[in-house]
N, C-alpha and C positions, 0 to 999 in steps of 0.2 A: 685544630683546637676545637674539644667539644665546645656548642655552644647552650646556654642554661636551658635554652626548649629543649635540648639532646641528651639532658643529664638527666639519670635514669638511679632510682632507690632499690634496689632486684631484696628478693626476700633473702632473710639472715640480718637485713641493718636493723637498728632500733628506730622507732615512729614515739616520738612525745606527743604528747596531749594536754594541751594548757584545758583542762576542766575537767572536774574525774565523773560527770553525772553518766545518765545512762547512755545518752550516745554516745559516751566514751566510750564507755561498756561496751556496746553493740560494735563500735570501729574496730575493737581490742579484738572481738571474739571472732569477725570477721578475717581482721589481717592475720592473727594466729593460725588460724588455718593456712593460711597462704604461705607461711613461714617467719614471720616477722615479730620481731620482739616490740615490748612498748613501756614506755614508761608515762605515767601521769603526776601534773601537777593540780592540787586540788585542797583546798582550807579545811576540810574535814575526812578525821580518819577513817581508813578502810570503805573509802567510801566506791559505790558500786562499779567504775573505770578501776577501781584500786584493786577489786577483789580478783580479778581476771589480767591484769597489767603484771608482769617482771616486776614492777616496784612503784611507787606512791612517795612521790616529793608533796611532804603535808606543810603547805604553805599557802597565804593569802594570793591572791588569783595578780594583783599589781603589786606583789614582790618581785623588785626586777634581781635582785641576786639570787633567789630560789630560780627564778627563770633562767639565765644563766647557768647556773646548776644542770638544771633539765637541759638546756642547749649541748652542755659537754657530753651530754650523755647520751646524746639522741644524734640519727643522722639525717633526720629531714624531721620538722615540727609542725603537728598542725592543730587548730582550735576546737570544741564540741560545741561550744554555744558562743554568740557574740557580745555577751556582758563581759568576757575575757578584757581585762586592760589593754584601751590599744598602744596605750605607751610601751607594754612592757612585746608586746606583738613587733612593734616598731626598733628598740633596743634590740630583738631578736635576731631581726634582718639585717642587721652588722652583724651577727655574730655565728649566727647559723643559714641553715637553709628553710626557711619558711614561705613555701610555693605561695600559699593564699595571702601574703603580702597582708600590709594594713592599711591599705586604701580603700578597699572596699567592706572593713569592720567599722571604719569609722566612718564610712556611706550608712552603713545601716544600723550602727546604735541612734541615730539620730534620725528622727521621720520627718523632719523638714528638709533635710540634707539626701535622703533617700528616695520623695517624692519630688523632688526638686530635680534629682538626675532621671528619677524614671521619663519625668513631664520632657523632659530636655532630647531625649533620647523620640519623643514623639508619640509615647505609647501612654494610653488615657490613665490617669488616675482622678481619683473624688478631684472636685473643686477645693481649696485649701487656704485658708488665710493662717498666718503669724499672728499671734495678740501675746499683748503684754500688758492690756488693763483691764480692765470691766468694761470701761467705754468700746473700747476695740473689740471688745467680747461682743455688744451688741452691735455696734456697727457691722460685724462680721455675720453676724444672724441676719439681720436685715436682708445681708446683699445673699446669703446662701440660702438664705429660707431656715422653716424646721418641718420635722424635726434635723439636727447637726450632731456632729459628736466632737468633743472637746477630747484632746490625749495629750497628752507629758511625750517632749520631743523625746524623752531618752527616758529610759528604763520602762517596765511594763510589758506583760506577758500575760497569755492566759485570759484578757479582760482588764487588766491590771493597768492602773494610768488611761481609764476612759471615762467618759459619761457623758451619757447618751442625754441629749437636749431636745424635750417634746415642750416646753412653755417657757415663755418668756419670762414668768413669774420665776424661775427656777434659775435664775443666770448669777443671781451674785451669791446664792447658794455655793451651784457649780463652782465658779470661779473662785471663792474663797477656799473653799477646798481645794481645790486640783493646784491651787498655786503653792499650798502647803509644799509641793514634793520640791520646791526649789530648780527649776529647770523651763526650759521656754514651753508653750502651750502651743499646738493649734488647734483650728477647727477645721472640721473636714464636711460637706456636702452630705449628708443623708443619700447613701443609693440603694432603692427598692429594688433588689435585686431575686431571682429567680433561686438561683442556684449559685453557692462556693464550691469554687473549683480553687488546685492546687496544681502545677507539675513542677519535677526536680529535672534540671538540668547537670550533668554533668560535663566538664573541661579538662581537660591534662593541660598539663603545661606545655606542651608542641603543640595546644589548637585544636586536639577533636573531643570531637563534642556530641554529645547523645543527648536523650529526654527520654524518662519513663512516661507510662501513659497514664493521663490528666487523671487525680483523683477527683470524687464529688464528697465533699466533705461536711457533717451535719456538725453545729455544733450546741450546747448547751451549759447554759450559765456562761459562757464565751471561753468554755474550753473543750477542743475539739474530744464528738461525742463516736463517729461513726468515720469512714474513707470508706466508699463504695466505689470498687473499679469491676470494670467498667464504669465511668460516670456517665450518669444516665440523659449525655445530654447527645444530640447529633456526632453524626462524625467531623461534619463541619464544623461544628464549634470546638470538639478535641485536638481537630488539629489546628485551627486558633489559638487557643491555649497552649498548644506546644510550641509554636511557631514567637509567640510571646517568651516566652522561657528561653527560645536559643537565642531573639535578638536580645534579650537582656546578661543573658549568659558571656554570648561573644564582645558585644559593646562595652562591657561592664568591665571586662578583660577575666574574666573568674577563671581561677584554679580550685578544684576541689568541685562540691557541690554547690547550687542556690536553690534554694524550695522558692516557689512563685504563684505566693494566694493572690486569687481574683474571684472578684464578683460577674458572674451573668446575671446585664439587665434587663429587663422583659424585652426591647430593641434590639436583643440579640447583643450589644455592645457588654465587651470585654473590659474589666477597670482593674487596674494591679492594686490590691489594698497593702501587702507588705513584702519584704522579701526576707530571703533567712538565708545568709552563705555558711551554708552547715547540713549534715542530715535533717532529715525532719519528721514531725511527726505524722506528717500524713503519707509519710512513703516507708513506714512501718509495713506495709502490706506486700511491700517485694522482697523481703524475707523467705517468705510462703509462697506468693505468685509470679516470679520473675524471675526467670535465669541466672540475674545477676539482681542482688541487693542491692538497696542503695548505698551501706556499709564496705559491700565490696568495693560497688563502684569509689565511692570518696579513696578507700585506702588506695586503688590505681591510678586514680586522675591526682593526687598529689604525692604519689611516688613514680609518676609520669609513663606507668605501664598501659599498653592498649587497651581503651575501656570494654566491657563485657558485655555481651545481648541484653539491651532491656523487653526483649519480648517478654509478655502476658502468657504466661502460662495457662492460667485459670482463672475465673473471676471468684473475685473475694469481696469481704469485706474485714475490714480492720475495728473492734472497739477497746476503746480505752478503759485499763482499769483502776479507777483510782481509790483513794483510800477508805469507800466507804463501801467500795467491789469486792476488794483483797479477799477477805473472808469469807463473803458466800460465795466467791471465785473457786475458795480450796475444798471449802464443805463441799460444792457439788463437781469436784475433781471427777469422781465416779461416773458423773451424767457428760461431760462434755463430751460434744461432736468428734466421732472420727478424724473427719478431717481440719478440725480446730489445731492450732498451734498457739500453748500458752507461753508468753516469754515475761518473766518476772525480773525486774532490776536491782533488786540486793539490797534497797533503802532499808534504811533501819526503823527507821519508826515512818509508823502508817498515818498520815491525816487525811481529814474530807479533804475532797478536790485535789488532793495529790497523787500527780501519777505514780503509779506502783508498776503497772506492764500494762501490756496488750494480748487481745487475744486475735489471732487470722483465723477464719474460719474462711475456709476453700469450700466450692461447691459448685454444681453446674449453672449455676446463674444466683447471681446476688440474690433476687427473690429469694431463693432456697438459704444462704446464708443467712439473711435478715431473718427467716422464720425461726432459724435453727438459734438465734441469740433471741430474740422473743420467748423463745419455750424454754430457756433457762432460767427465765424470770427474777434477774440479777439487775440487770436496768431497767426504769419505767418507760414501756413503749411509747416509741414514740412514730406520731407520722412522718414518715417518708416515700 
């Protein structure tokens, strides 16, 4: 009797997607290739997963009968982003085959519940206290110091459900605000840290398990601005950082992907700040640089096919375009780099700070990449 590590999804089945945004997209256009059909579910029409997918179930993300829906129709399901209802993930796993289970979604909508397993597991995260007052607000500054950063256990992305605590004058500010979102608070340790690093780990479901290699990731207004791979840190600390990602990967039990941001502090110490069991945006760059995508890789570690070379082909750098790039992106279409690859996600309407795509720019050393997005003079330079 086959057993569920043995059970294998071969291309020709249909792959669901509870989220239709642009990692859907990228899963969709990845597995297509491979042969495999896909259907998404997603609360807004024709949305960018929808434009490239077999078909688009337009329905709110914790409807569990649209979900069901998607289950009959799909022969293995899996999620693009973790704000996915974990109930309806959960109802799932009676009913279909959902490799990435919902133990580990609902480890990471919650950052009390996800720094709580990382710490548990032995591997450093910020220092962290729970508050649920003002009082506890300050008591918890006290014992952390400042500056701290205060964030919303659940929801928030991008910057979103933070703020950053430099004065103590500033606390029942923070806290009156941040408690508006209705959900627990905590505080997290200030680390002075060097450089953000990133790697994606990949798992099948029979246990093997790969790591692409460590991005260094710049970010700005706190949404990732730049991925420079090679990251431009030792090799000993690369392979820390990857060594971080598989104990977290295998202990975790992951199927599919987990992206794994951390801080390097001047001490050389490694601190996981968050994790993401999903593609991610800082491995946007193995598109262009790597053997195998991280796209590819997701669609085989949760259709339980042997995962693909994460060899570095070339060093890149990845920058995000978002929605105030979109347009002098396409006006100067003419000028971009040879070896640029533009990938655009089909949104419909453009906002500041929203991402719209990425561009890879391949070259013989990041140096040379960095220059070549400098001289298009699209983002304001910055140091790195």
């Amino acid at each position: 009797m086959t057993s569920m590590k043995d059970k294998q999804i071969r291309p020709g089945a249909t792959i669901g997607i509870l989220g239709g945004g642009q990692l859907g997209r990228m899963i969709a256009l990845a597995g297509r290739a491979m042969g495999y059909r896909f259907v998404t579910m997603d609360p807004t029409e024709d949305a960018p997963c929808g434009q490239v997918a077999d078909r688009q179930i337009v329905a709110r993300y914790e409807d569990v009968d649209a979900a069901i829906q998607l289950a009959e129709v799909s022969d293995v399901i899996s999620y693009e982003f973790e704000n996915v209802d974990a109930q309806v993930a959960e109802v799932l796993e009676s009913r279909s085959f959902v490799p990435q289970g919902s133990r580990l979604l609902r480890i990471t909508q919650n950052r009390i519940y996800e720094k709580t397993a990382i710490r548990e597991l032995g591997i450093p995260v910020a220092p962290f206290r729970v508050i649920g007052s003002l009082e506890e607000l300050e008591a918890a500054v006290d014992e952390l110091g400042l500056p701290a950063v205060m964030k919303t256990a659940t929801g928030g992305y991008d910057g979103k459900g933070q703020w950053v605590l430099r004065k103590s004058e500033e606390l029942g500010e923070a806290y009156e605000t941040m408690v508006k979102a209705g959900t627990e608070l905590i505080v997290e340790k200030f680390i002075p840290f060097q450089t953000e690093l990133s790697v994606i780990a990949a798992r099948s479901l029979s246990g093997e398990l790969v790591t692409f290699p460590a991005a260094e990731n710049i970010h700005r207004d706190n949404i990732l601005h730049l991925s420079i791979v090679p990251a431009r840190v030792s090799t000993d600390i690369q392979q820390k950082a990857e060594q971080i990602a598989r104990e977290i990967a295998e202990k975790l039990d992951v199927v599919g992907l987990i992206a794994v941001e951390m801080f390097l502090a001047a001490n050389g110490e490694l601190y996981v700040n968050e994790l993401a069991p999903r593609p991610h945006n800082s491995g946007h760059y193995t598109m262009d640089a790597c053997v195998t995508s991280q796209f590819e890789q997701h669609v085989r570690a949760v259709c339980n096919l042997p995962l693909g070379s994460t060899q570095l082909l070339t060093p890149v750098v990845m920058v995000n375009i978002l929605g105030e790039h979109l347009q002098p992106v396409l006006n100067r279409i003419d000028r971009l780099p040879r070896t640029a690859k533009l990938h655009l996600y089909g949104k419909h309407e453009s906002k500041e700070k929203r991402k719209m795509g990425h561009l890879n720019v391949v070259a013989p050393s990041v140096e040379e990449a960095l220059e070549q997005i400098d001289h298009l003079e699209i983002w304001k330079k910055v140091e790195v």
